[in-house]
N, C-alpha and C positions, 0 to 999 in steps of 0.2 A: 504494500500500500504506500503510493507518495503524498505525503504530509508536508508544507508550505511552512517554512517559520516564517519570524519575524522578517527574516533578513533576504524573504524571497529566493531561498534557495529548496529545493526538494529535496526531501532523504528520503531512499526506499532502500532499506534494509542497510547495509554496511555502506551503500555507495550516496554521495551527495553529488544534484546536479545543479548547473545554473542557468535554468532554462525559462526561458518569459511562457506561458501557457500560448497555444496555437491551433488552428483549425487543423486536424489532419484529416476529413474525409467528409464527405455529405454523403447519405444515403436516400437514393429516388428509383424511383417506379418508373419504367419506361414500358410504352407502349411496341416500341421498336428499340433492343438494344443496338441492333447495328447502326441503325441513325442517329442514336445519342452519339457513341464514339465514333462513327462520321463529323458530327455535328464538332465535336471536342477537337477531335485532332483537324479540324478545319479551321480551327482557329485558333488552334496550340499546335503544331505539329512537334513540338516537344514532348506530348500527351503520348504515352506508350499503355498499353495492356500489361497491366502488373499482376495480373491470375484472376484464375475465373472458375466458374464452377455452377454446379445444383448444388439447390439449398433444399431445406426441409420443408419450409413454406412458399420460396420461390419456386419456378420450373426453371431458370439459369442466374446467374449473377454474372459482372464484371466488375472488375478495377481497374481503372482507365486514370491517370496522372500523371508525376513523378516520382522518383523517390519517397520525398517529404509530404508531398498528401495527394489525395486521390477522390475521384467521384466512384462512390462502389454504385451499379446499375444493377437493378431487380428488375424481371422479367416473372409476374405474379398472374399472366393470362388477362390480364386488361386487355382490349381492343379499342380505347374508348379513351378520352381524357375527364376526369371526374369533376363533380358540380365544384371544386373549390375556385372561388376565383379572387386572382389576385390581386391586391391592393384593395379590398373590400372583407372578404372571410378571413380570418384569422390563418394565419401558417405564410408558407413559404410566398413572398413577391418575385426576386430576384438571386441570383447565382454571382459576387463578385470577384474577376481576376485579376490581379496586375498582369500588364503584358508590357515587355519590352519595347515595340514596333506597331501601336494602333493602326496607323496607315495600311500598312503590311495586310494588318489582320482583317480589315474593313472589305481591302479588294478583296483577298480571298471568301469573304462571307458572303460578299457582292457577285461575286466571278460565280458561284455555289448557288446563289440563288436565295439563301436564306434573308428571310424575312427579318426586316430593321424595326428597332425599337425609337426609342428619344435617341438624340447625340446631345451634349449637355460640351461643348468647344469653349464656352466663354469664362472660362479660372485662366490665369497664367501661369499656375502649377497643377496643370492637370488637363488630359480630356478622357472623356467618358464615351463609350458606343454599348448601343443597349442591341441584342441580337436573341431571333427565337428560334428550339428547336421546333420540328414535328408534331412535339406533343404543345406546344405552345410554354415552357415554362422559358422564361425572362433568365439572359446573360446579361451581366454588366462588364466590360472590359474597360480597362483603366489602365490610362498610359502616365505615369508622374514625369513632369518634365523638372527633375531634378531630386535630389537627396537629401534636401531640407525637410526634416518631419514638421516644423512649425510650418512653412507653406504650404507641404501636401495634404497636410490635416486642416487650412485654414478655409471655415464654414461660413466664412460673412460675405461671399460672392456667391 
């Protein structure tokens, strides 16, 4: 069990890390796994297949990311995208990535054909492109134009 002291560091059993807490994976329900990890590596091609499998309550699973975190895809016999809808029902709106090359990523998703959400160009440390899969749920892609946290963080624009 990892326990947080005072001093923000973790101890789990004899070993101490010094690790800020972080998103390592989302878990969603696809109608089409293949077109999610179409969808994915069309606008990451960094995005590899990290294992996959049958579950016990799915009929398949994937891991589709990097290394450091991943989107795990359930494949539950849906045909269908369900009543939740976002920005109104409570649950998931949006998916957000940093990406190195927004530009890059745009034509590609453009060249693909998928479906544009908002662009949000107007921060000077920052733009945003919003992009949908198949099933319709909401990517945010986020390019920081620089490595200033107080910039990239700033919400009064």
């Amino acid at each position: 069990m990892l326990v947080l002291n005072q001093h923000n560091r973790y101890h789990a059993g004899d070993h101490e890390k010094d690790v800020d807490p972080f998103l390592e994976h989302i878990n969603i329900t696809s109608t089409d796994i293949e077109a999610t990890v179409a969808f994915l590596q069309t606008a990451m091609p960094e995005f590899q297949i990290r294992g996959g499998g049958e579950g016990i309550a799915c009929k398949r699973w994937v891991h589709v990311g990097t290394d450091s975190s991943y989107l795990s895809i359930e494949d539950r016999g849906a045909s269908e995208k369900g009543p939740h809808r976002p920005y109104i029902h409570p649950g998931l709106n949006h998916i957000g990535f940093v990406v190195p090359d927004s530009d890059a990523l745009v034509g590609r998703m453009r060249h693909a054909g998928y479906k544009e959400g908002n662009h949000v160009l107007d921060h000077p440390f920052r733009k945003r492109y919003y992009f949908f899969d198949h099933d319709e749920n909401e990517y945010e892609f986020i390019e920081y134009l620089g490595d200033n946290a107080a910039k990239k963080n700033d919400y009064t624009r």
